[in-house]
N, CA, C and O atoms as a DFTB+ gen file, in Angstrom:
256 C
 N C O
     1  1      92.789      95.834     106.796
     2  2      92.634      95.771     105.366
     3  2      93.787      96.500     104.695
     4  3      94.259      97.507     105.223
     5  1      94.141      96.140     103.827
     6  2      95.008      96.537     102.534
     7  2      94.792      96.475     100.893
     8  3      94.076      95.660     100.312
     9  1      95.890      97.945     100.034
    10  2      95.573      97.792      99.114
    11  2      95.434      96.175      98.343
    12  3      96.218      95.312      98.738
    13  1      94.669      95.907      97.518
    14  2      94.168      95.106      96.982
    15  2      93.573      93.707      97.599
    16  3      93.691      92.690      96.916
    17  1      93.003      93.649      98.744
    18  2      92.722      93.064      99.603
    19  2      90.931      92.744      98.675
    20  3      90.406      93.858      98.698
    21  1      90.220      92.033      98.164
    22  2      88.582      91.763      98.043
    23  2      87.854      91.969      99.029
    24  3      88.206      91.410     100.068
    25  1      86.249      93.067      99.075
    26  2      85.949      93.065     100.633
    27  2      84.305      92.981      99.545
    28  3      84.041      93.067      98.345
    29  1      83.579      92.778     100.763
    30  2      81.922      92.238     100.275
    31  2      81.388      94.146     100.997
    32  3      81.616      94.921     101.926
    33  1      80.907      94.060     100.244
    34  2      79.931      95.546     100.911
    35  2      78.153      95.294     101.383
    36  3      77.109      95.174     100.743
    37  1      78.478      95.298     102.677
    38  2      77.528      95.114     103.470
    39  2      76.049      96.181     103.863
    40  3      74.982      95.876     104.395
    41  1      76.347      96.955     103.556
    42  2      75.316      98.440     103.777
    43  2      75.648      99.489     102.805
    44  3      76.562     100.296     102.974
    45  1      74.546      99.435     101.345
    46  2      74.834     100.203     100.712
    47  2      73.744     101.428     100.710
    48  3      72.653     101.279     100.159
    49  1      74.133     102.719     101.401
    50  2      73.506     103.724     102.055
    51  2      74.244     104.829     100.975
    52  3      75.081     104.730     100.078
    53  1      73.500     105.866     101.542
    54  2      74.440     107.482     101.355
    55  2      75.022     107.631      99.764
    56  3      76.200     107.836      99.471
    57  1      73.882     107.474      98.808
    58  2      74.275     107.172      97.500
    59  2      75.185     106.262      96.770
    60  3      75.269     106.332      95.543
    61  1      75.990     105.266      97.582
    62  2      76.549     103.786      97.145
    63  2      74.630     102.620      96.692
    64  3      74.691     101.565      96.060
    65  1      73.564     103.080      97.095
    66  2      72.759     102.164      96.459
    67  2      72.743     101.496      95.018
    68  3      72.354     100.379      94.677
    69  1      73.315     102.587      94.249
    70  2      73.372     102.564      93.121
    71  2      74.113     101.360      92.442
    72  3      73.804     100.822      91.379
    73  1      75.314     101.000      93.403
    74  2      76.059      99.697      93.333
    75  2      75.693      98.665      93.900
    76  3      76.620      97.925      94.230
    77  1      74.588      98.297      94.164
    78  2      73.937      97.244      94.617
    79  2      73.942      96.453      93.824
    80  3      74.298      95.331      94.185
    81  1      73.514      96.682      92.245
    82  2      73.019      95.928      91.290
    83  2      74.426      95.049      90.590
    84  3      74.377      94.034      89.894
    85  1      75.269      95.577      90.898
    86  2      76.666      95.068      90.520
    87  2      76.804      93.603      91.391
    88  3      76.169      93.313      92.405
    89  1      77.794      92.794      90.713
    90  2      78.330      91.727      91.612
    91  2      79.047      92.218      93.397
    92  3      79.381      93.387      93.590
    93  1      79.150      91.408      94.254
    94  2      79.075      92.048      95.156
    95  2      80.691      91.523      95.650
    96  3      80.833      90.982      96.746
    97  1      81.456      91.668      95.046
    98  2      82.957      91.576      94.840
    99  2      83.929      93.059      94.815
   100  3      84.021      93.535      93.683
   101  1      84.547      93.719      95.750
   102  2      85.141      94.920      95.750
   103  2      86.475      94.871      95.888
   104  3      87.039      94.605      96.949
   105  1      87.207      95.203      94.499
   106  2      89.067      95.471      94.928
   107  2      89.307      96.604      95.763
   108  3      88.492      97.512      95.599
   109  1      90.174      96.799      96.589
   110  2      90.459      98.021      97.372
   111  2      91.339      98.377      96.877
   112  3      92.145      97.456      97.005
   113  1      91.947      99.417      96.167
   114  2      92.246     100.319      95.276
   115  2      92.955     101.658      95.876
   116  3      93.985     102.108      95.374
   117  1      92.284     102.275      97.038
   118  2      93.161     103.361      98.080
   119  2      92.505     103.428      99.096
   120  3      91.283     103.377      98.960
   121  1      93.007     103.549     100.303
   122  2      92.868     103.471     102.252
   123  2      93.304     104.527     102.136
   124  3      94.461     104.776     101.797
   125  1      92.034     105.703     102.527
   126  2      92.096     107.120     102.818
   127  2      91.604     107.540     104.410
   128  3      90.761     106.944     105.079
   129  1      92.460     108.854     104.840
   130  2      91.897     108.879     106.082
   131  2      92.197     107.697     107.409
   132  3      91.444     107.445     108.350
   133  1      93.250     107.235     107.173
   134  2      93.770     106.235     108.610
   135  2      92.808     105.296     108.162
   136  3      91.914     105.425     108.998
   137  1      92.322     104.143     107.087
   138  2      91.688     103.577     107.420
   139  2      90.206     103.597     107.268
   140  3      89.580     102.575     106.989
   141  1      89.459     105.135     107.510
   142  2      88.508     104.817     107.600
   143  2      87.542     104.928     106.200
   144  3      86.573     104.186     106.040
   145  1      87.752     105.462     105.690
   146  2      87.696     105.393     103.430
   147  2      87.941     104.660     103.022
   148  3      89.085     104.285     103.279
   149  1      87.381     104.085     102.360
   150  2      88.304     102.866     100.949
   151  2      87.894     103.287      99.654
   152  3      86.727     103.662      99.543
   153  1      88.699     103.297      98.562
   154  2      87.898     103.519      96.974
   155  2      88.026     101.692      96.860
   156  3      88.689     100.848      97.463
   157  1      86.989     101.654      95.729
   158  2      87.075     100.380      95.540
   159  2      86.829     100.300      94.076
   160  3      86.452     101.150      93.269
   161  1      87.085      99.280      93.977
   162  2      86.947      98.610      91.674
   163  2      86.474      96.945      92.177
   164  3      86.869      96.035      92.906
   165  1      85.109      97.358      91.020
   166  2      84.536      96.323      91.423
   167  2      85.661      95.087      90.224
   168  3      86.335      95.282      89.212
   169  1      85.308      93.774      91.133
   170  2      85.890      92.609      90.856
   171  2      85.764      92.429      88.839
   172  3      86.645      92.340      87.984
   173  1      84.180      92.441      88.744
   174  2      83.649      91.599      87.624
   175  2      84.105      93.041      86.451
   176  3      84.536      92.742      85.337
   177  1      84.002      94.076      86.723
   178  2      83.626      95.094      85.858
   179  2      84.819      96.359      86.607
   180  3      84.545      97.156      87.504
   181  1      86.086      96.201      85.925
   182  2      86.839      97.223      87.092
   183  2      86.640      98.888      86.214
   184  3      87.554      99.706      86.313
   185  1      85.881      99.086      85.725
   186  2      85.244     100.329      85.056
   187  2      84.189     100.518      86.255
   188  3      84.254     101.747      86.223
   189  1      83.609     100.361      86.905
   190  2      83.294     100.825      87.898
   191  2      83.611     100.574      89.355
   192  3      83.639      99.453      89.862
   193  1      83.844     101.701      89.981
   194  2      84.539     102.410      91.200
   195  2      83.476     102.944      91.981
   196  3      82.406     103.415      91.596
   197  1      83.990     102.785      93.306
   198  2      83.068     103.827      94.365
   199  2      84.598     104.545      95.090
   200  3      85.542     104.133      95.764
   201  1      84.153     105.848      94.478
   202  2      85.293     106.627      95.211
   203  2      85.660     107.211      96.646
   204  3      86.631     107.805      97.112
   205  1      84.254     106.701      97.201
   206  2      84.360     106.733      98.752
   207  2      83.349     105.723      99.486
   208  3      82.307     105.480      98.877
   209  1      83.512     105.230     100.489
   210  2      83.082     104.745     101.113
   211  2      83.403     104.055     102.526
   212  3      84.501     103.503     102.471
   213  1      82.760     103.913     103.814
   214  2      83.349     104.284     104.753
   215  2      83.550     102.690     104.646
   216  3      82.982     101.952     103.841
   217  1      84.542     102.296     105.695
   218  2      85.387     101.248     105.830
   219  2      84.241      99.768     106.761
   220  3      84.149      98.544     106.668
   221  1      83.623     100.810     107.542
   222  2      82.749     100.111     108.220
   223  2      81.646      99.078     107.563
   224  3      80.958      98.236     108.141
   225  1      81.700      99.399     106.246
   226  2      80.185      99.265     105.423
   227  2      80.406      98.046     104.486
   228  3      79.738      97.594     103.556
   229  1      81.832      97.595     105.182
   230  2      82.403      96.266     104.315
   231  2      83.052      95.358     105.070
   232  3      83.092      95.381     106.300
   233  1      83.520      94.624     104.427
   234  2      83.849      93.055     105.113
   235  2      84.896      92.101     104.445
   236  3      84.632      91.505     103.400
   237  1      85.730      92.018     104.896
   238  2      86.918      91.248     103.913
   239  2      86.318      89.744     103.582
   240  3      86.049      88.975     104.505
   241  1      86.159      89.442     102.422
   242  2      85.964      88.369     101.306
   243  2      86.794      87.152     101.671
   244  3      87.949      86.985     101.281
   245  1      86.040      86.213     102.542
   246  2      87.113      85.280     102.238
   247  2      86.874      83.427     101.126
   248  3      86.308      82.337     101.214
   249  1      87.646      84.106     100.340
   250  2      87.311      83.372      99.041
   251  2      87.659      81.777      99.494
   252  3      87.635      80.875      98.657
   253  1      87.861      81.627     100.383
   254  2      89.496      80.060     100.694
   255  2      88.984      79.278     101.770
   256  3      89.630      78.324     102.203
């Protein structure tokens, strides 16, 4: 994965629940930690962000 790459978030745990209710579309925004972090901006609404979340807990989007 890379910056600005779309990824689907698959397991929203560990206080990310809260972004459930959002469209389920995520810009990647910064790759912290080798990889294993991502911040993300959501697609529909880029006013909201998850400023951490582990890398595992998503899935690259393939729109094509």
């Amino acid at each position: 994965m890379k910056n600005g790459d779309i990824v689907l978030i698959h397991t929203f745990d560990d206080g990310n629940h809260i972004f459930k209710m959002y469209d389920n579309e995520w810009k990647i925004i910064n790759i912290m930690y080798n990889g294993g972090k991502l911040e993300l901006s959501n697609c529909k609404d880029t006013n909201i962000k998850i400023n951490s979340i582990s890398c595992w807990k998503t899935r690259l989007c393939n729109l094509f």
